[in-house]
C-alpha positions, -999 to 999 in steps of 0.1 A, spaced: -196 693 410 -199 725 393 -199 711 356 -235 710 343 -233 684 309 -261 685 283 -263 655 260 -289 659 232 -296 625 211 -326 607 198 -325 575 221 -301 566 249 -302 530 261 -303 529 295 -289 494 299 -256 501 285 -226 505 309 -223 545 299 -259 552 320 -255 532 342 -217 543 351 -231 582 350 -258 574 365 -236 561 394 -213 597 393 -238 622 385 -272 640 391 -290 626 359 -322 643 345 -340 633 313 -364 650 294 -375 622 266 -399 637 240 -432 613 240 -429 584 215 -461 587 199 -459 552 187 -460 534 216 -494 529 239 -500 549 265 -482 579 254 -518 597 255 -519 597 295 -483 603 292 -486 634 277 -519 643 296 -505 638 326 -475 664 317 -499 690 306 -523 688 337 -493 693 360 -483 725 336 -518 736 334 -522 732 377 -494 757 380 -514 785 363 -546 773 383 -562 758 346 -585 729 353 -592 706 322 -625 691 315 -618 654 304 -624 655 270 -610 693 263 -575 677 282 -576 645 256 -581 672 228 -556 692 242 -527 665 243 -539 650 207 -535 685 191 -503 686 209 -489 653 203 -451 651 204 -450 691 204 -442 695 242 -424 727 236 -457 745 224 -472 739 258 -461 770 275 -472 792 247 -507 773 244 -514 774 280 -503 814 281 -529 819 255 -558 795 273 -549 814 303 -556 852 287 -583 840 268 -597 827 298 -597 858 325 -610 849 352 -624 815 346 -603 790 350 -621 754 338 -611 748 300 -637 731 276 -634 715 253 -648 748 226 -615 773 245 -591 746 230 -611 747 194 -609 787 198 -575 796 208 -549 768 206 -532 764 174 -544 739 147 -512 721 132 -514 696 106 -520 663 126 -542 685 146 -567 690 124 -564 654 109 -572 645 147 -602 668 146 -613 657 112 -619 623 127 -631 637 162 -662 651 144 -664 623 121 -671 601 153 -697 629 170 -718 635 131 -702 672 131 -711 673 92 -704 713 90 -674 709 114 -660 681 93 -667 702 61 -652 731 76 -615 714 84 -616 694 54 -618 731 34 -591 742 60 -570 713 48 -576 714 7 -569 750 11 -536 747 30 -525 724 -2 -529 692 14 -542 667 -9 -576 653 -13 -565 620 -11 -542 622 19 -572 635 38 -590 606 28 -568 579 35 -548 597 67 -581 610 87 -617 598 70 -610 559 64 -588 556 97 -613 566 115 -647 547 98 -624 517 103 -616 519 142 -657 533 143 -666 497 134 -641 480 149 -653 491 182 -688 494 172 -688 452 162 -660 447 198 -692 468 220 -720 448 200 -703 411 203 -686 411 234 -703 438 251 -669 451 261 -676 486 279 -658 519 274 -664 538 308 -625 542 314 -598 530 295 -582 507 317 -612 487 320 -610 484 283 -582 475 276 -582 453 303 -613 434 283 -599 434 247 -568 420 260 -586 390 274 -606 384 240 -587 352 220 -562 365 197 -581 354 164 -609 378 178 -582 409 175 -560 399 152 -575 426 127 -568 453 152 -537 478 144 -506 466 170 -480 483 190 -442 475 186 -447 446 214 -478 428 190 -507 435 217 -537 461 205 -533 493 201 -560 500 225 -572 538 232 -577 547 193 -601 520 194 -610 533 228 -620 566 219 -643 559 192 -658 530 211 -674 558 229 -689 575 203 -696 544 183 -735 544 195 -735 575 173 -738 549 143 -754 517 130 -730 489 122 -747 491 90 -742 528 78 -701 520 89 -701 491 64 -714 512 35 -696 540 50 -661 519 43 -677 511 8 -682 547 -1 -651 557 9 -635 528 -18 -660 547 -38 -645 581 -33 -606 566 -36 -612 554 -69 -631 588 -79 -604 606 -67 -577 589 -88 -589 576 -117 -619 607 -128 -612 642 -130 -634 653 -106 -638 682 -81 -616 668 -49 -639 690 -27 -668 680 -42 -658 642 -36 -646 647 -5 -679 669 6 -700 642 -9 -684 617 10 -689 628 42 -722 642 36 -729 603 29 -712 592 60 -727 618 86 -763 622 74 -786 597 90 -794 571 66 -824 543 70 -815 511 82 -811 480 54 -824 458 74 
């Protein structure tokens, strides 16, 4: 009773005789990191860091707790030390916004690809301009901000711009959504980017269906366009990256006229 046993591995299958037999003889406590690849694992890790936060007496405001857990990701062991920061920084107040987590918690790599495409979705030109310098700076390459944050998220804008406009499917909470783009016919999603089990991956497209009124289904198709545009400039002309990369979002975020 006395022996404590630590076994560290990347998955364990819990219908294998092994669990279940230790299972049956010991105390068994798991700590699984979040698989960021399956749905869900959002309110997973939200969950985790509201319970964390509560024991400090933080509150999160809705969306600074969704930025929170998307700058965070996977990186559950960084929580302590982000919280201890919010919690200084904060003194005496205790509700976290969304503009504490921008100031004090740590910006990692996929953070900041996250962020690129949060301001994308809100028209945050300088902010977007900003984090892309950030980015080229850091050595990251033009292209991979292009292709791994900018087109990503132009794409899931107009997929749930064209899913609010056609089928009038609301994004008030997820669970409602979901709910409603699972009961669309399957040739009506079959575009959409899929879990491991084939069903939508539904809370990307969530997230920017609520900022999708920021845009005309219009400016998204010639926003897709440009960023072709931009690709091939980037790879086949000797251009400044920043200045195709500035130019392209500068095209994307400034309000155009309708072509209608």
């Amino acid at each position: 009773s006395e022996v404590v046993f630590i076994l560290s591995a990347a998955v364990i299958d819990k219908r294998r005789t092994f669990y279940k037999r230790l299972n049956a003889v010991a105390n068994v406590e798991s700590y699984d990191k979040p698989d960021t690849s399956r749905d869900g694992w959002e309110r997973d890790v939200m969950q985790y860091l509201s319970a964390e936060a509560s024991k400090r007496g933080l509150r999160f405001q809705r969306e600074a707790l969704e930025l929170f857990a998307m700058l965070l990701g996977a990186e559950t062991q960084q929580v302590d030390q982000e919280l201890e920061k919010l919690d200084l920084y904060l003194s005496d107040r205790r509700e976290v916004t969304p503009d504490d987590i921008r100031q004090i918690v740590a910006l990692s790599r996929g953070g900041i690809i996250f962020e690129i495409g949060n301001a994308i979705s809100k028209r945050q030109l300088p902010r977007v301009l900003h984090l892309i310098d950030h980015l080229l700076f850091r050595g990251e390459s033009a292209v991979g901000i292009l292709l791994g944050s900018i087109v990503p998220q132009v794409r899931r804008l107009l997929q749930a711009k064209d899913l609010v406009q056609r089928f009038k499917i609301r994004a008030s909470n997820y669970q409602s959504f979901n709910r409603e783009l699972t009961r669309l016919p399957k040739e009506e999603i079959a575009h959409l980017p899929l879990k491991k089990d084939g069903t939508p991956n539904a809370y990307p497209i969530f997230l920017s269906a609520m900022e999708a009124s920021n845009f005309r289904v219009d400016e998204l198709r010639r926003g897709l366009e440009a960023c072709l545009e931009a690709n091939l400039r980037l790879v086949t002309t000797s251009l400044d990256h920043k200045v195709v990369l500035n130019q392209l979002v500068i095209q994307l975020l400034v309000p155009q006229r309708s072509s209608k």
